[in-house]
C-alpha positions in Angstrom: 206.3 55.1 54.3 205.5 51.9 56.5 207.9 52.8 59.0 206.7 56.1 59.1 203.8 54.9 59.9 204.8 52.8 62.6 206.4 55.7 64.2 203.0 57.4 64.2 201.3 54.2 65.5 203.7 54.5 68.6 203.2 57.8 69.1 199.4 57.2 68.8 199.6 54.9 71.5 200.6 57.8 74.5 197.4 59.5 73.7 195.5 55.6 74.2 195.0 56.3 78.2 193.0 59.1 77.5 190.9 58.3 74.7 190.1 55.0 76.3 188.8 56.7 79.4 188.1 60.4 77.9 185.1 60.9 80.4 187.1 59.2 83.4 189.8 61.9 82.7 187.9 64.8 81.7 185.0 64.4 84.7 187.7 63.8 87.6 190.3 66.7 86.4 187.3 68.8 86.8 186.7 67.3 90.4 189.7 67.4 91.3 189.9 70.9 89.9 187.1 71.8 92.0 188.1 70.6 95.2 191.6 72.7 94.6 189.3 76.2 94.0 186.4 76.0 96.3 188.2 74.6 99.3 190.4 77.5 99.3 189.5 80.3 98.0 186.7 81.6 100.6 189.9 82.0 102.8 191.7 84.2 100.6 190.8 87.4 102.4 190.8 85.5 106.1 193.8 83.7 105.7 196.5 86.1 105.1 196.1 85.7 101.2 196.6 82.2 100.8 195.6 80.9 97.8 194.7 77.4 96.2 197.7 74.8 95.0 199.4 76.7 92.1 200.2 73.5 90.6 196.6 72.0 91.0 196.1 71.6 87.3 199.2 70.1 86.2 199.3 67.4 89.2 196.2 66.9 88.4 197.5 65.9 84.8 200.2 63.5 86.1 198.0 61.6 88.3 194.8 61.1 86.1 197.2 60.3 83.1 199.3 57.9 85.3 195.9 56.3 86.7 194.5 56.2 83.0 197.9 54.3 81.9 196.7 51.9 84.6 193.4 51.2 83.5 194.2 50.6 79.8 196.3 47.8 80.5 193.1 46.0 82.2 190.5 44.4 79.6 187.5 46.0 78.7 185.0 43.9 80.2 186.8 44.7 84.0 187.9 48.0 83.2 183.9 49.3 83.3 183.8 47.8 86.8 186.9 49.2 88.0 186.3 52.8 86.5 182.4 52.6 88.2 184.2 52.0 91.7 186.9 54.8 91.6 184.1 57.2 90.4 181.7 56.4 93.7 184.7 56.4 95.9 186.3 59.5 94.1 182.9 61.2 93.8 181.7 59.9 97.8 185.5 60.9 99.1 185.2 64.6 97.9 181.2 65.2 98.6 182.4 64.4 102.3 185.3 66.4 102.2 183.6 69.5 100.6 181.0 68.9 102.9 183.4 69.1 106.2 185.2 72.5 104.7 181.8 74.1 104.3 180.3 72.8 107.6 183.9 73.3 110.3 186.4 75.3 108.0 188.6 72.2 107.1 188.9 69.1 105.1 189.4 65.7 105.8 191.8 65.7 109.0 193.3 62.7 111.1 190.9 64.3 113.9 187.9 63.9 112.0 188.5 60.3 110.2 188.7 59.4 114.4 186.0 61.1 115.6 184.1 59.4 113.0 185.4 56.1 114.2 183.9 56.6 117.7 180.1 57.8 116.5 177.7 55.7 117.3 174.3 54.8 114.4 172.1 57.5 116.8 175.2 59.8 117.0 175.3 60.0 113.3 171.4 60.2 112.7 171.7 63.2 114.4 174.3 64.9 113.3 173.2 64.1 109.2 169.7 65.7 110.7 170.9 68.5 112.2 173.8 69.5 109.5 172.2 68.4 105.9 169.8 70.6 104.7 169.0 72.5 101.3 171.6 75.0 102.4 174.4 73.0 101.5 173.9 72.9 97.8 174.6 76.5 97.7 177.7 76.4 98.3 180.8 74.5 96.9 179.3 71.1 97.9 176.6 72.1 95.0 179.3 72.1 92.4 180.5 69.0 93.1 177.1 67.1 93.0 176.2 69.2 89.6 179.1 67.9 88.3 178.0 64.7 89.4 174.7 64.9 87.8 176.2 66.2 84.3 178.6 63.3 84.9 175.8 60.4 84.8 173.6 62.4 82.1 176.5 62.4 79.8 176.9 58.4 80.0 173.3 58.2 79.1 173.3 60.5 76.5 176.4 59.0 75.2 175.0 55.4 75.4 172.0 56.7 73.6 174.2 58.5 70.6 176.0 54.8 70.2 172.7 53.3 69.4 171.9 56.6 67.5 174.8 55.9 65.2 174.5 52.3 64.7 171.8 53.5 62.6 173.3 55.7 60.6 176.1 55.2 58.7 178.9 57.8 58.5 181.8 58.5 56.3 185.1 57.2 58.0 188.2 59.3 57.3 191.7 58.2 55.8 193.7 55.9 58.1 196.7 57.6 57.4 194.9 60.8 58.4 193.3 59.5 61.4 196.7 57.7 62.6 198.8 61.2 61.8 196.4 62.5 64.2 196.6 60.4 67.0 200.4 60.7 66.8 199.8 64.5 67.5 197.9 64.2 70.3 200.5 61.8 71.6 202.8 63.9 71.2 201.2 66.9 72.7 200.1 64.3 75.7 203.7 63.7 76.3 205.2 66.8 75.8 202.4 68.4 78.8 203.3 64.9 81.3 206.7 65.7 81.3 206.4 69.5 81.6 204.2 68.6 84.6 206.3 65.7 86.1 209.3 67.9 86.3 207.0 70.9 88.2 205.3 68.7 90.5 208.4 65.9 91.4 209.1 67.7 94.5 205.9 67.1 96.0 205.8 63.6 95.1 209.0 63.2 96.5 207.8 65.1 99.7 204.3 62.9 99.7 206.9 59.9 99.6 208.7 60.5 102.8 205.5 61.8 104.4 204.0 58.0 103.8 207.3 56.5 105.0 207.4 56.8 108.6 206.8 54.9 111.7 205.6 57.2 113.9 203.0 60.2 114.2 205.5 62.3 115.3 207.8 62.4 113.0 205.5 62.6 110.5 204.4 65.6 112.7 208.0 67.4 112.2 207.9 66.6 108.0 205.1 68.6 108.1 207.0 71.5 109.6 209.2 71.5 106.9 208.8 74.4 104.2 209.2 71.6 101.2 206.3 69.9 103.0 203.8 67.9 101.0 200.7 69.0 99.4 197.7 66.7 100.3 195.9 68.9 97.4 193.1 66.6 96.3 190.6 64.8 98.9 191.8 61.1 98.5 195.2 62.4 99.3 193.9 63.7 102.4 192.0 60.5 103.5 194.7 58.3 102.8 197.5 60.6 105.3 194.3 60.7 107.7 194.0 56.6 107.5 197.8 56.7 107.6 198.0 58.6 110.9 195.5 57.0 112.6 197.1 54.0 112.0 200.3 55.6 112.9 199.0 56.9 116.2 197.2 53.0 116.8 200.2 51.6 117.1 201.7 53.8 118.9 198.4 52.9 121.5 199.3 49.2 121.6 202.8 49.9 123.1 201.5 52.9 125.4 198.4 50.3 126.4 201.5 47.4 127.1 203.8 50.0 129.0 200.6 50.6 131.2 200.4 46.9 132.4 203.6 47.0 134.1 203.4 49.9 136.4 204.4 49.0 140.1 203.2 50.8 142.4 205.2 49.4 145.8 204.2 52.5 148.5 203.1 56.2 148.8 203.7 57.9 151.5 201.8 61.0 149.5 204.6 63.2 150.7 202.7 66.5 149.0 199.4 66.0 149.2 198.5 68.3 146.7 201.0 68.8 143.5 199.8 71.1 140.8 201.5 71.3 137.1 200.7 74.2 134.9 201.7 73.5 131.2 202.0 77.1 129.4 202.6 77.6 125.4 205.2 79.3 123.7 206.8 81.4 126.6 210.6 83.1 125.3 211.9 83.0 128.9 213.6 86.3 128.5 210.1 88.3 127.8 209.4 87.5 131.5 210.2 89.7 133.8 210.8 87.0 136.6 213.9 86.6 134.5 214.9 89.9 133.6 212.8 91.5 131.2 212.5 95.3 131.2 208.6 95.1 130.9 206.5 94.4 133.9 205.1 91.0 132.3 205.1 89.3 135.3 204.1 91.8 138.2 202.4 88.7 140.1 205.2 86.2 140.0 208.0 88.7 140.7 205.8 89.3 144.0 205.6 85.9 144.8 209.5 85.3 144.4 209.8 88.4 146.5 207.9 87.4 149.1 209.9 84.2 149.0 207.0 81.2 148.1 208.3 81.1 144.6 211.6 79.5 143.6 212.4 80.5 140.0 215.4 78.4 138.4 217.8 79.7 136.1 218.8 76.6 133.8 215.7 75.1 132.3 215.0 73.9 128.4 212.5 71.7 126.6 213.8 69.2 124.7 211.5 70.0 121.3 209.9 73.3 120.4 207.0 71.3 119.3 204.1 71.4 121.8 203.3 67.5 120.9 206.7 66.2 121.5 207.0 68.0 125.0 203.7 66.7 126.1 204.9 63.4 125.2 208.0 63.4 127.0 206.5 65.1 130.1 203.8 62.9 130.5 206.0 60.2 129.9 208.5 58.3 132.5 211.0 57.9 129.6 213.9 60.1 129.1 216.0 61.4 126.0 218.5 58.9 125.3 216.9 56.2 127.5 217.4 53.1 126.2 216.6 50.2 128.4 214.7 47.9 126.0 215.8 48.4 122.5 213.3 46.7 120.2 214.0 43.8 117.6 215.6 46.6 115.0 218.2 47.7 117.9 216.5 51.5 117.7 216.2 53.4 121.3 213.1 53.4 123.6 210.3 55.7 122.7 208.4 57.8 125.1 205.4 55.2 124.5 207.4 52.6 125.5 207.2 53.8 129.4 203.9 54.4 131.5 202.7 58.3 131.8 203.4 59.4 135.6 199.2 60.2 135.5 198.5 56.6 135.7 201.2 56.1 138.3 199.7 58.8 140.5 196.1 57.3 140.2 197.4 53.9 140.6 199.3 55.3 144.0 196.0 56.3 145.1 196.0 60.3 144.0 193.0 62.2 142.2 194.5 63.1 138.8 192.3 66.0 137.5 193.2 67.2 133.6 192.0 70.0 132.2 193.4 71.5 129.1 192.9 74.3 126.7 194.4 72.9 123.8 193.6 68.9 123.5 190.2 68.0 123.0 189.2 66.6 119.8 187.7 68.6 117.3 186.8 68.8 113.7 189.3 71.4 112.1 192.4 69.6 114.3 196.0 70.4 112.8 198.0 67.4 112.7 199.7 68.9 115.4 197.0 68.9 117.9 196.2 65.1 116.9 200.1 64.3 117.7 200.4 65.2 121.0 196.3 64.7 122.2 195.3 61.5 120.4 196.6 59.1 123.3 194.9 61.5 126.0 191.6 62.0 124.0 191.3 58.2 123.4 188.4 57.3 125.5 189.4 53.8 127.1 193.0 55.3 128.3 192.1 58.8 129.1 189.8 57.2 132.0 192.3 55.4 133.0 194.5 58.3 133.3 192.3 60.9 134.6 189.5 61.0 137.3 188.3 64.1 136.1 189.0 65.9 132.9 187.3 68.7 130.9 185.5 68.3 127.6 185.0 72.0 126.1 187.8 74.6 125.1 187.7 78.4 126.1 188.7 81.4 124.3 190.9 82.3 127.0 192.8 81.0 129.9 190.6 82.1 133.0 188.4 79.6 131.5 190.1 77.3 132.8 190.0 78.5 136.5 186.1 78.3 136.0 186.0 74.5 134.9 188.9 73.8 137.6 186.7 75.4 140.3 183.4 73.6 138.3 185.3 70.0 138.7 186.9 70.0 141.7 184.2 70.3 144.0 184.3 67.0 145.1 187.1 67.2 147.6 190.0 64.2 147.5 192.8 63.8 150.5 195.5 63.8 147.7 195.4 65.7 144.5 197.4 65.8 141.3 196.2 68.3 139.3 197.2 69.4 135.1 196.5 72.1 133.9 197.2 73.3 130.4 197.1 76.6 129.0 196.5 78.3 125.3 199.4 80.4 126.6 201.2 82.7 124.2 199.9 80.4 121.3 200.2 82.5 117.9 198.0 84.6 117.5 199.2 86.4 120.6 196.3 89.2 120.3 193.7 86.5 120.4 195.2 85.3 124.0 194.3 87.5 125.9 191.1 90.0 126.9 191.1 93.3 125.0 190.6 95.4 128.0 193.1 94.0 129.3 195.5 95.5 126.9 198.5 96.9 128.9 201.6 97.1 126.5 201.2 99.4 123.1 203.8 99.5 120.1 204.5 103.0 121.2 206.0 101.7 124.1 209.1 99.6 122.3 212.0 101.8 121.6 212.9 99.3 118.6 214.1 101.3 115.4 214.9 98.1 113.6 211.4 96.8 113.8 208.3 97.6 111.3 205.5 99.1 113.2 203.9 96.1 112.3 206.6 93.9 114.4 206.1 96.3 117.5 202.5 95.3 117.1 202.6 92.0 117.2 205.7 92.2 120.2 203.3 94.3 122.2 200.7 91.7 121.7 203.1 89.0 122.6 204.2 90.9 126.2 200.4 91.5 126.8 199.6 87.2 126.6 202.3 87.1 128.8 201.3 89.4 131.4 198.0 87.9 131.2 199.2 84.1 131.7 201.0 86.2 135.0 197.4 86.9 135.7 196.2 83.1 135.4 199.2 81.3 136.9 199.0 83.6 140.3 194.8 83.2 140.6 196.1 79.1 140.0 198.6 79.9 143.6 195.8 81.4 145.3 193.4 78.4 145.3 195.6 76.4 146.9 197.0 78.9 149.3 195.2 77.1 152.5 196.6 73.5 151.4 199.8 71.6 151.7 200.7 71.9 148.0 202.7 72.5 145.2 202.8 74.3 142.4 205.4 73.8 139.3 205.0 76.2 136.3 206.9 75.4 133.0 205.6 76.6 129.6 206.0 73.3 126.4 208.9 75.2 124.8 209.7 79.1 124.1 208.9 81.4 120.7 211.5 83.5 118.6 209.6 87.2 119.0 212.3 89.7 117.3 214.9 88.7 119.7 217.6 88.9 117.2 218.1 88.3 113.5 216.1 86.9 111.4 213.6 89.4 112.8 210.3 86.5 113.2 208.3 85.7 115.2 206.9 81.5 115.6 209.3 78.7 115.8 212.0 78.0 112.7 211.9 74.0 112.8 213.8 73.0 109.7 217.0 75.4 111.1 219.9 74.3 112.4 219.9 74.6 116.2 222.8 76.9 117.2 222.7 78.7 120.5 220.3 81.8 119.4 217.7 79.4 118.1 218.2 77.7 121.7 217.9 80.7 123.7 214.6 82.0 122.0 212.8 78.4 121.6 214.2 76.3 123.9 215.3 78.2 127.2 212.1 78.4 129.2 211.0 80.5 132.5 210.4 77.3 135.2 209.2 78.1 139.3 208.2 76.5 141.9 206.0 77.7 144.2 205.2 76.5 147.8 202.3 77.1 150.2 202.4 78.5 153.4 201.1 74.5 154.7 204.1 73.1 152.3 207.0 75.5 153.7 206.1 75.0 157.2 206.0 71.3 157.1 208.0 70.6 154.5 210.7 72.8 155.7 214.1 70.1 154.0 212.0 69.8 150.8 211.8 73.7 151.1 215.4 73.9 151.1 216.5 71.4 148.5 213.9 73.2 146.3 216.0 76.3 147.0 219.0 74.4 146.8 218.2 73.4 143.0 217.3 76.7 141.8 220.5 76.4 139.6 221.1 73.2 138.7 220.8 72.7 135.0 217.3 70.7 133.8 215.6 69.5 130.6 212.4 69.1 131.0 211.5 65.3 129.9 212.7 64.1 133.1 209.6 66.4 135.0 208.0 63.3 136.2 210.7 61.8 138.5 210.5 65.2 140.3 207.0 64.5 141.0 207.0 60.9 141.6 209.4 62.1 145.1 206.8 64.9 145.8 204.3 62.5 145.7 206.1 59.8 147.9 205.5 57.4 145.2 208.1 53.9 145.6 207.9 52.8 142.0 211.1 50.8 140.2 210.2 53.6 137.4 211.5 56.2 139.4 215.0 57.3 139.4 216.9 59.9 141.6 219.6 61.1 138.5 216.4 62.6 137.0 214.8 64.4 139.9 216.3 67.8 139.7 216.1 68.2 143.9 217.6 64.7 145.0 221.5 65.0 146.7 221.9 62.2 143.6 220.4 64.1 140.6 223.1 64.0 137.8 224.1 67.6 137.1 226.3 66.4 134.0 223.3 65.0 132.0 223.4 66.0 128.4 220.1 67.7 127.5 220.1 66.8 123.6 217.3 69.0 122.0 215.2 67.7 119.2 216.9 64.2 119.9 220.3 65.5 118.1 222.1 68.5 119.8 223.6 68.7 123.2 222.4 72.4 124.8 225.4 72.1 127.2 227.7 72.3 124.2 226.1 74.6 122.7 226.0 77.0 125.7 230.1 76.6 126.2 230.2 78.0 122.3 
C-alpha cells in the first residue's frame, strides 16, 4: 500500500508545473492561442487558403508545460516576480505584434524591429497619434487586451476568495483520494506532452538550425526550405527578428571595414555614362532576343537588329535568390575568392570586399540608385531584409549613393518617372542602378492591364491546365512589358556617350518542363533543367550612337565577348574598365571583354555546383 502510494506521489508530481502556475498556463495558452487564430485567419480567403499553424495548440502545450517545469523549480517568493515579468513582456510582445498585423498586414518582421530602431521620440509621437485610436479594439488587438483585463480581474478575485476562505472552514477530502487524483492528472499531463512532443519535434528541430547560423543569408535559404520553421507565437517572432538584425549587424561591421580600404589610384572615366538595369525573375528562353516564339521582346530584337545591342549567349547567376545576386553584384568579391580567410580558415564573403558603388563615387562618378524592390517597409519578407538591409542602412547608403529614391511603384515605368524626377541635376560622369519589380510573382500584377498582349488561347500547350496557360500568358505579358521599360531606359541616353548593361537577378521555372511549376524550387538538387530555367539568364549590352563612334575597340571587344561564358558575380570588374577606374580591386580574369578574361572559370551556382559540368552532361 505505501509503495503504491509512492508511485502515485510521483506521478502527482508531473501535474505540479501546472497546478503551481494554473493561471500562468491557462491565461498564456489562450494568448498564445489567440495570436495563432486572429493573425491568420482574416487571410484565409486572400491568401490562397492558408490557414493558421495546425499544431498551434499542441506546441503551445509543450512550451508552456516546459516553461512551467522551469518555474517550479524556483522558490515561491521569486517565482511571483518572475511569472509578473513574463506576463508584461508576453502580454506587451503580442499587443505589439497584433497591433502591426491589423495596422500593415504582418507581424513582427526583421524590417520592422529596424525601422523601429531608427525612429526618433517625435517620429514615434506621431505615428502612436496618427495610428491608435478606438478603432483598434475592434479587431483582434481587442481580444487580446480583454483577455488581459479578465486576466488581472481573476488575480483579484482570486486573492479575494483566499481571504474569503480563511474564514470559512471547509471539509478536506481523503489523502489517499486527493493523491490518487493528482496521479491521474499526471498521468494524463504526460501522456498529452509526449503526444505533442513527438508532433511538433520537427519544428523544434527546424527552429534549432534556424537560430544556428552566422549569417542573414543563410538563414535566408533555411527559410526556403519546405521543412522550414514555424515562428507561430509572437516572442518567437521577436526573438528571429532580434536574431537577424544582429545577424545582418555584423555582417555591417565587416562591409563598414572592407569600405576603409578602397584605393582609388586614377580614372580616366573611360564611359562617361554606364547604366545597369537589374531585372527579376527573367527565364532567358521566354525572350524572344533569345529565341522565343512569342514576340516578348519586339524592342530589344530591334535594337540587336539595328546593331547597338550586343546580346550574349552564355550568361548565369550564381543564386536564384534575388538577395544573394544583389550581394555578389554589388560586391567586388567573387565565388570561390579567397584572399583573406578568417581566423576559422572559412572563404571570403561578399562583405568582406568593397561594393563597386562606393568605388565609382570614390573615383569621382555620380552613383544614382533607384530600385523597386528595396526600400524598407513594414510587411518586409526576410528576403527583402537580406539583400536591402546594407543599402537601406542610412549611414552607408549615403556613402554609396548620391541620389537614391525612397517610395516604391506599382509598376516599372515608375521608375523612369523618379529617374527623370532625380536626375535633373546634370553630372559629367554618371553611374546609374536601376532595379526593376520585373517578372516578380505575381506576374499579372507586373504589368498594366491594358497592356495585356498575350491570352491563354494563344498557347498551344495540351499538357497544361487552363489555369497554367493563364498564369504563362501572364508571365510572357511582364516580359514584354519590362521590353517596354528597358528600351524607354536606351532612349534617355541615346544623345550621351553611354552604356547600357541589362541582366535580370536570376531566371524562373514557368512550365518549361516537368514538374509543371512555376517560382523557383530551392531545396532541389541543381541538375541541368533546374539550371536552364533558374539560372541561365538573357544579358545585352547596348551602346549609344556617342559610345560606338568613339569607342569604336571597346565596340568590338564588346562584340568580341558576345560568347564567352560569364557568371554574373564578377559584373563589377566589367565596369570598373568601362569606367577607367585604376583600383588594386580590379582584376582583368573577371572582366568578360579584357584579351586576359579567363574563359575556363568555374561558375559554381549556389556556392556548390559547377554549371560548366553540368552543361557537358
Amino acid at each position: 500500500m505505501l509503495k503504491h502510494l509512492n508511485i502515485f506521489k510521483w506521478l502527482g508530481w508531473l501535474f505540479a508545473p501546472i497546478q503551481k502556475n494554473g493561471a500562468f498556463f491557462v491565461f498564456m495558452f489562450v494568448l498564445g492561442w489567440l495570436c495563432t487564430q486572429h493573425e491568420i485567419m482574416p487571410y484565409y480567403l486572400r491568401n490562397r487558403g492558408a490557414l493558421p499553424y495546425e499544431l498551434s495548440a499542441p506546441e503551445l502545450f509543450f512550451d508552456l508545460y516546459g516553461l512551467c517545469v522551469l518555474l517550479t523549480l524556483i522558490p515561491r517568493r521569486i517565482r511571483i516576480w518572475v511569472k509578473a515579468l513574463l506576463y508584461i513582456l508576453l502580454y506587451s510582445i503580442a499587443v505589439v505584434d497584433m497591433y502591426c498585423y491589423e495596422r500593415f498586414e504582418s507581424t513582427l518582421t526583421p524590417t520592422m524591429l529596424m525601422l523601429v530602431a531608427e525612429t526618433n521620440p517625435q517620429e514615434a509621437h506621431e505615428f502612436l497619434s496618427g495610428y491608435l485610436n478606438w478603432e483598434v479594439l475592434t479587431t483582434g488587438l481587442g481580444w487580446i487586451l480583454l483577455l488581459a483585463f479578465l486576466h488581472l480581474s481573476w488575480t483579484i478575485l482570486r486573492k479575494w476568495l483566499k481571504k474569503k476562505s480563511q474564514r470559512i472552514i471547509l471539509p478536506k477530502p481523503a489523502p489517499m483520494l486527493t493523491t490518487a487524483f493528482r496521479a491521474l492528472l499526471g498521468c494524463v499531463v504526460a501522456w498529452l506532452f509526449y503526444d505533442a512532443a513527438t508532433q511538433v519535434w520537427d519544428n523544434k528541430e527546424a527552429m534549432r538550425r534556424l537560430f544556428s547560423y552566422e549569417t542573414i543569408g543563410q538563414v535566408e535559404h533555411e527559410l526556403t526550405k519546405k521543412d522550414q520553421a514555424k515562428l507561430y507565437v509572437p516572442v518567437y517572432r521577436l526573438a528571429f527578428s532580434i536574431y537577424a538584425n544582429q545577424l545582418a549587424s555584423h555582417q555591417m561591421i565587416e562591409l563598414e571595414a572592407a569600405s576603409q580600404k578602397i584605393q582609388v589610384d586614377s580614372c580616366s572615366y573611360r564611359v562617361p555614362n554606364i547604366v545597369l538595369v537589374i531585372g527579376e525573375s527573367y527565364n532567358k528562353h521566354h525572350s524572344q532576343l533569345y529565341g522565343y516564339d512569342k514576340p516578348t521582346t519586339p524592342r530589344q530584337l530591334a535594337l540587336a537588329a539595328e546593331g547597338s545591342l550586343v546580346p550574349f549567349s552564355d550568361v548565369v547567376a550564381p543564386w536564384n535568390l534575388t538577395s544573394f545576386v544583389f550581394k555578389h553584384v554589388l560586391s567586388l568579391h567573387a565565388v570561390g575568392d579567397s584572399r583573406q580567410a578568417d581566423v576559422q580558415g572559412a572563404g571570403d564573403d561578399w562583405c568582406d570586399y568593397p561594393l563597386f558603388p562606393e568605388v565609382f563615387r570614390k573615383a569621382g562618378y555620380r552613383v544614382t540608385f533607384i530600385t523597386n524592390q528595396f526600400q524598407p517597409k513594414a510587411k518586409e519578407a526576410v528576403y527583402d531584409f537580406s539583400g536591402g538591409f546594407f543599402l537601406n542602412d542610412p549611414v552607408y547608403s549615403k556613402r554609396l549613393f548620391d541620389v537614391r529614391n525612397s517610395r516604391l511603384h506599382r509598376f516599372d515605368d515608375g521608375v523612369l518617372k523618379e529617374y527623370d524626377a532625380l536626375s535633373k541635376d546634370s553630372a559629367a560622369h554618371n553611374l546609374v542602378i536601376l532595379h526593376l519589380m520585373g517578372s516578380h510573382v505575381d506576374y499579372r500584377a507586373r504589368y498594366p492591364q491594358n497592356q495585356r498582349y498575350f491570352n491563354a488561347a494563344m498557347y498551344n500547350r495540351p499538357e497544361l491546365t487552363d489555369k497554367q496557360k493563364r498564369i504563362l500568358s501572364d508571365y510572357d505579358n511582364s516580359l514584354r512589358y519590362n521590353d517596354s521599360i528597358v528600351a524607354a531606359v536606351t532612349q534617355r541616353f541615346i544623345d550621351k556617350d553611354a552604356v547600357v548593361i541589362y541582366m535580370p537577378d536570376h531566371g524562373e521555372e514557368i512550365f518549361d518542363g516537368k514538374p509543371y511549376m512555376y517560382g523557383r524550387m530551392h531545396g532541389a538538387n541543381i541538375d541541368y533543367r533546374l539550371a536552364r530555367n533558374e539560372m541561365e539568364i538573357p544579358f545585352w549590352i547596348w551602346g549609344s550612337p556617342q559610345y560606338i563612334e568613339h569607342h569604336p575597340y571597346g565596340w568590338q571587344a564588346i562584340k568580341a565577348a558576345k560568347d564567352r561564358p560569364l557568371m554574373t558575380d564578377v559584373l563589377p570588374h566589367l565596369l570598373l574598365f568601362l569606367g577607367g577606374i585604376a583600383t588594386p580591386d580590379y582584376r582583368a580574369a573577371y572582366n568578360v571583354i579584357s584579351p586576359e578574361y579567363d574563359v575556363k572559370r568555374p561558375r559554381i551556382l549556389k556556392g556548390v555546383t559547377d554549371y560548366n559540368q553540368l552543361k557537358r552532361k
